[in-house]
N, C-alpha and C positions, 0 to 999 in steps of 0.2 A: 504494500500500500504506500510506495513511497510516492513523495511529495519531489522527490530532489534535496530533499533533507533530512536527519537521520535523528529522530527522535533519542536525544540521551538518556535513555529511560532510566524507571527503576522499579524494583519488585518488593511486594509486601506478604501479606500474612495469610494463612490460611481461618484463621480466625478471625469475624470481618467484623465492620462496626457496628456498634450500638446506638442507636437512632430514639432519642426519647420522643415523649409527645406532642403532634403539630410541629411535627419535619414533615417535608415533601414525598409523594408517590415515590420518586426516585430513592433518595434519602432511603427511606422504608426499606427500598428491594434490596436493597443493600446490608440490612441489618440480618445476624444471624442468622444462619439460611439451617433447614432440617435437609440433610442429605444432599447439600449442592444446591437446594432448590431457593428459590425469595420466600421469600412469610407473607411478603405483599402478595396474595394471587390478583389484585387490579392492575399491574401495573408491567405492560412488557417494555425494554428498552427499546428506546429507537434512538440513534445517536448520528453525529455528525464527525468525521475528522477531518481533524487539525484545522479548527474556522477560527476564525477571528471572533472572539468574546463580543464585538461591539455590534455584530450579527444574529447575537441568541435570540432577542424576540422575534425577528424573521425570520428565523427558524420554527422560533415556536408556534408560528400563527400556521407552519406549515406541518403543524404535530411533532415535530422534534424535542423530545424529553429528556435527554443524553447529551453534551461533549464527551468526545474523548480524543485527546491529547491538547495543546497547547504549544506554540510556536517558542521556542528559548522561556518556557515557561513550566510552572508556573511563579506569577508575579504577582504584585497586591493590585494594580491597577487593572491585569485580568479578572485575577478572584473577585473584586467589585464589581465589576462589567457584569459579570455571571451572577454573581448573589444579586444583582440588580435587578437583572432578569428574571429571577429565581430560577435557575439554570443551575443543574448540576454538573459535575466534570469526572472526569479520569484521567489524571496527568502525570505525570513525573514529580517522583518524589528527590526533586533537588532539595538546594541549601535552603533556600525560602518555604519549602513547604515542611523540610525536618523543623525549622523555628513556628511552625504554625501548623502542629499534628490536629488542633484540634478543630480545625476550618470547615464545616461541615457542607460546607460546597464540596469540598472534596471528597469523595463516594468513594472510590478505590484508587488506586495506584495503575498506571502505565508501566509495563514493560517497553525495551528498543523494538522497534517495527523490523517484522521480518527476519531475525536472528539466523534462518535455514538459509537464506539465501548468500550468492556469493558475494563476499566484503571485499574492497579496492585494496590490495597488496601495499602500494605507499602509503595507503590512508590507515584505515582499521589495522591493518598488520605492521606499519611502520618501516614497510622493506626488512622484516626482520624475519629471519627464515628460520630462526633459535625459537621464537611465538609460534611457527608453525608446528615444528616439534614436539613444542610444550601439548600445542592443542588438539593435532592430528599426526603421531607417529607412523601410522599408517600410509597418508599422504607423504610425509617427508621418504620415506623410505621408499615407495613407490617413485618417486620422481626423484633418487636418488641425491636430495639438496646438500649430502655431507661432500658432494663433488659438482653440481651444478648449480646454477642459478636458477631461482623461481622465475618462469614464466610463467603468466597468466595475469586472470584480474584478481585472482585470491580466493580462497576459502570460506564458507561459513563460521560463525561463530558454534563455535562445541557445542552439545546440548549442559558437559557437565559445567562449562562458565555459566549459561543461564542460572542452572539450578543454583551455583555456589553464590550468585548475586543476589537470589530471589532470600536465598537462605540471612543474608547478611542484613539485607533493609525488612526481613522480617524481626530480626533485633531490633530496630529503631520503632519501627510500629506494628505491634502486634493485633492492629483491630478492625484492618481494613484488607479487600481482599487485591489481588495483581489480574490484571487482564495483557495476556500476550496475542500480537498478531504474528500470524506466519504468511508464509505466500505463496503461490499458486501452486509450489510444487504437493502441495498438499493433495490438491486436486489432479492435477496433471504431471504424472510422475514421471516424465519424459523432458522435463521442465530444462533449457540450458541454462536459466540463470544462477543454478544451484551450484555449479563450479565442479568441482571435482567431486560433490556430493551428490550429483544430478541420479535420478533413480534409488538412492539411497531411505528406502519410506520407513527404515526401523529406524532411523534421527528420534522420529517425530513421538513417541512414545517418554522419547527420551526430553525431551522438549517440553513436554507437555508437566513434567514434573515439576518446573521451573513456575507455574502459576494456578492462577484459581479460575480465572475464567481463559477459556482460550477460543481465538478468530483465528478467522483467514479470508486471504481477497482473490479471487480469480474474475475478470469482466470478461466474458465472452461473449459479449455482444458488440463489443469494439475491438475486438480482437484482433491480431493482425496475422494470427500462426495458421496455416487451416486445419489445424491437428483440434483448434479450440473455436474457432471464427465461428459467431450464430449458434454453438452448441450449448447454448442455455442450462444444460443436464451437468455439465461441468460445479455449477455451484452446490445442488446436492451431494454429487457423487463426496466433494470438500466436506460437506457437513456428517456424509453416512460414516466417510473416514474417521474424522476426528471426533464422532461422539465413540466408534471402536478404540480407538485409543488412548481416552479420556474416561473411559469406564460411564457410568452412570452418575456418578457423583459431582462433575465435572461440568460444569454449565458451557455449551457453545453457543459462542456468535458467530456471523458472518455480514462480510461487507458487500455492498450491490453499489453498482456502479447508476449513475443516472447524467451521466454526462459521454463528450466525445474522448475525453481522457486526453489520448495524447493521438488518436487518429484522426487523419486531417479532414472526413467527412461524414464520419458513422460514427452515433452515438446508439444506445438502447432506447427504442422506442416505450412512452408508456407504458405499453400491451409487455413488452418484455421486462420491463421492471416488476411489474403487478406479478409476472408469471416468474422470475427469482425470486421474490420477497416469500411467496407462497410455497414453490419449492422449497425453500430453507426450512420457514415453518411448520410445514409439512413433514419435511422429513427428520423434524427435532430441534433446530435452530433457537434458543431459547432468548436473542438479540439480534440486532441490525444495526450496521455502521453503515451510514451513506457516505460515498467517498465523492465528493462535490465540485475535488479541482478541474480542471480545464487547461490543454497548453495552447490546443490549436483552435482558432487559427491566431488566437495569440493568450495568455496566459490572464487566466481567472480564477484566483483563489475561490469564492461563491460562484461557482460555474452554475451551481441547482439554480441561486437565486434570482440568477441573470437570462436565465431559460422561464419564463413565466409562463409556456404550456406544461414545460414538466415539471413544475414546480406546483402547477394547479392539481396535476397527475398525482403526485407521489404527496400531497395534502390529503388526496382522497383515501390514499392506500392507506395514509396511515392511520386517518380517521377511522377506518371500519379495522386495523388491527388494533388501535387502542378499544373501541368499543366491545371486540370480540374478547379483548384479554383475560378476562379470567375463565374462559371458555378453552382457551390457548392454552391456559396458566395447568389447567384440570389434567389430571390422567391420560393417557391415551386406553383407550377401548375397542382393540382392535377386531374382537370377536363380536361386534354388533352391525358388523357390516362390512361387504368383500363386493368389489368389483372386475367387471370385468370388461378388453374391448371389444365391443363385437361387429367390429367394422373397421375396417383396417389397419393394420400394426402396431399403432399409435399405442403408447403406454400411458395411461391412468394410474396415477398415484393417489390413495386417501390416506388420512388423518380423520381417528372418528371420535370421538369425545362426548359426552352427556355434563349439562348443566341442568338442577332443577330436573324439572320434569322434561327438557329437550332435546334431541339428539342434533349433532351435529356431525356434518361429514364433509371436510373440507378435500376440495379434486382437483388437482392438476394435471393437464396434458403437457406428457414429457416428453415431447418429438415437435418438431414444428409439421404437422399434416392431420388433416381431419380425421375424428372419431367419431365411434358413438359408444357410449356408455354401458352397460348394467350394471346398477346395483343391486343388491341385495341386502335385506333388511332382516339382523336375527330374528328383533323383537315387535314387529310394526307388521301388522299386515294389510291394513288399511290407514291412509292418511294423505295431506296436501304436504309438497315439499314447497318449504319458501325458499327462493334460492336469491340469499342476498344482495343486494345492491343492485337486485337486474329486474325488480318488479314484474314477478313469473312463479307463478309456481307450475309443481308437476304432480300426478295423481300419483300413489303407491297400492298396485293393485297385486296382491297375493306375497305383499313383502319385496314387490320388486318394481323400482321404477329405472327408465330410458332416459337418457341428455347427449346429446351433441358437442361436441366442443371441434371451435378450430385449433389451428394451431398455435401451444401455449396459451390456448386457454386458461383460466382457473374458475370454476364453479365454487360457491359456499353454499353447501343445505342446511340447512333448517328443518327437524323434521321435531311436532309435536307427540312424544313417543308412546303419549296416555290419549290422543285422539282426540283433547278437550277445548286446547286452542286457550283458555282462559290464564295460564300463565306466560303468553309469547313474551313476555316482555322479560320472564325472571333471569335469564340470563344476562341478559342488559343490565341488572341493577348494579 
């Protein structure tokens, strides 16, 4: 998720903080979690990197409830910018913020962005081929450095520096949690940015030890490799990984692009953003980072905000995932409902959940090409499906109803799973 700059992070605690009363939604999710999980179930992340504090309320009109990171920060005339706002963060726990542990702007701790990927040999290594050694014996002996020079752009940082930094600023604060990004090789294990580690996907286990929340960014919709170009399935495939390697306990986010990034013509269209953010969610995703920069055709930090179609887009998206959150927030119930495609190859992914008395079954089309649907309803054999935000319902006749979808699609059902219709609203509450 790099910006062109390199987040000098820092890691904190497995034991996160304590949020007294009339602290913010955020705030909250953040306090003691049972198993990895929030104690808020109202409240899902939705966040922004690396923006400018003086931006939070346009962010927030556009449902943004999250920062996370902070530019050579964080600083007191940031933290006000944000407590102004009433904007919470994730930022590096520099010198300013060890003199101010008790800032409750501050939610968790940043890790460095993308530690898997490969680091500049003059820069991060120092031209120091002795660090190489220290960090990957393997590598040195491999490219036999006790008799040559290092060529290349350089190596990853080890998983076990991570771990040994996360371990050290959990001394300084033991009461808030670390969120690490990783990057694409996550997803795409073919990945050359990874250096001499490229394909290497047991790293990531090791990595993962090093925090409490852990992302990753892959944008395939601007993509420019054709191994990843339009393959939209790329951002689950990130999430199915890294919730295996993070165990259950282990909260994942993930970042969705909504800009042209750094391609000089193609950005993700709405219809493709709505259909990553659901992916993710869908397949366990438990946050979202909007990554918002811009280079082309010339450099925009607030790239979302400066796009006022996709910024009306992704207001909408996020309005109906905050509305849905504590529906999001619930169990998953996968034995209440299975589908299938019964019209051309197209794969259908659900997510099926009950609030109240409602079922829900959230669908994504994971191919870009036309479906059609079956579902199947364990406990339902009769009833009207609301299918969210698209004023439609559909009949459910002998426990099974039909839907269509284009490509990347997402459908939300709504199904009243007592027949009665008199509580639609309790999941809302």
């Amino acid at each position: 998720m790099r910006t062109g700059r390199w987040i000098a992070g820092a890691m904190a605690s497995v034991s996160f903080m304590v949020v007294g009363t009339g602290t913010s939604a955020a705030e909250g999710a953040f306090a003691p979690w049972k198993d990895g999980q929030s104690m808020d179930k109202n409240y899902f992340p939705i966040a922004v990197w690396l923006q400018s504090p003086g931006n939070a309320a346009r962010y927030q009109d556009i449902g943004i409830n999250l920062y996370v990171g902070l530019w050579q920060g964080p600083t007191q005339s940031q933290i006000d910018a944000l407590k102004k706002a009433n904007m919470p963060v994730i930022c590096s726990q520099n010198e300013w913020a060890k003199q101010h542990l008790d800032e409750k702007t501050i939610v968790a701790w940043m890790h460095g962005d993308e530690p898997d990927n490969a680091h500049p040999f003059k820069g991060y290594w120092k031209g120091d081929k002795g660090r190489i050694k220290q960090a990957w014996p393997e590598i040195y002996q491999k490219l036999n450095l006790d008799a040559n020079p290092y060529k290349g752009y350089g190596p990853p940082v080890p998983p076990q520096w991570i771990v040994n930094d996360y371990r050290q600023i959990k001394a300084t604060d033991p009461r808030r949690a670390v969120l690490m990004n990783l990057g694409q090789g996550v997803a795409w294990k073919d990945y050359i940015g990874r250096g001499e580690r490229r394909g290497k996907l047991e790293d990531y286990p090791e990595y993962i030890q090093g925090c409490d929340l852990v992302s990753f960014d892959i944008y395939p919709a601007c993509h420019r490799n054709p191994a990843v170009k339009q393959n939209l399935w790329f951002v689950p495939q990130g999430v199915d990984r890294l919730r295996a390697w993070a165990g259950p306990k282990k909260p994942v986010w993930t970042c969705i692009e909504c800009t042209q990034i750094q391609h000089p013509t193609t950005k993700a269209t709405p219809h493709q953003i709505k259909c990553e953010v659901w992916m993710a969610i869908i397949h366990g995703a438990k946050g979202l980072i909007y990554f918002c920069h811009t280079w082309k055709p010339r450099f925009i930090e607030a790239g979302l905000l400066a796009d006022a179609p996709t910024a009306r887009a992704v207001k909408e998206i996020n309005a109906q995932i905050t509305q849905l959150a504590p529906v999001i927030n619930s169990p998953d119930l996968p034995d209440l409902a299975h589908v299938e495609a019964v019209a051309n190859a197209a794969q259908i992914d659900i997510q099926v959940k009950r609030k109240a008395d409602a079922l829900y079954v959230f669908s994504v089309n994971m191919r870009d090409q036309e479906s059609r649907a079956r579902f199947k309803l364990a406990d339902v054999k009769s009833a009207q499906v609301e299918v969210l935000g698209e004023d439609r319902t559909i009949s459910v006749k002998d426990g099974v109803f039909l839907d269509d979808f284009e490509g990347w699609d997402v459908h939300l059902y709504r199904i009243d799973s007592l027949g009665i219709g008199k509580k639609r609203g309790a999941a809302r509450e």
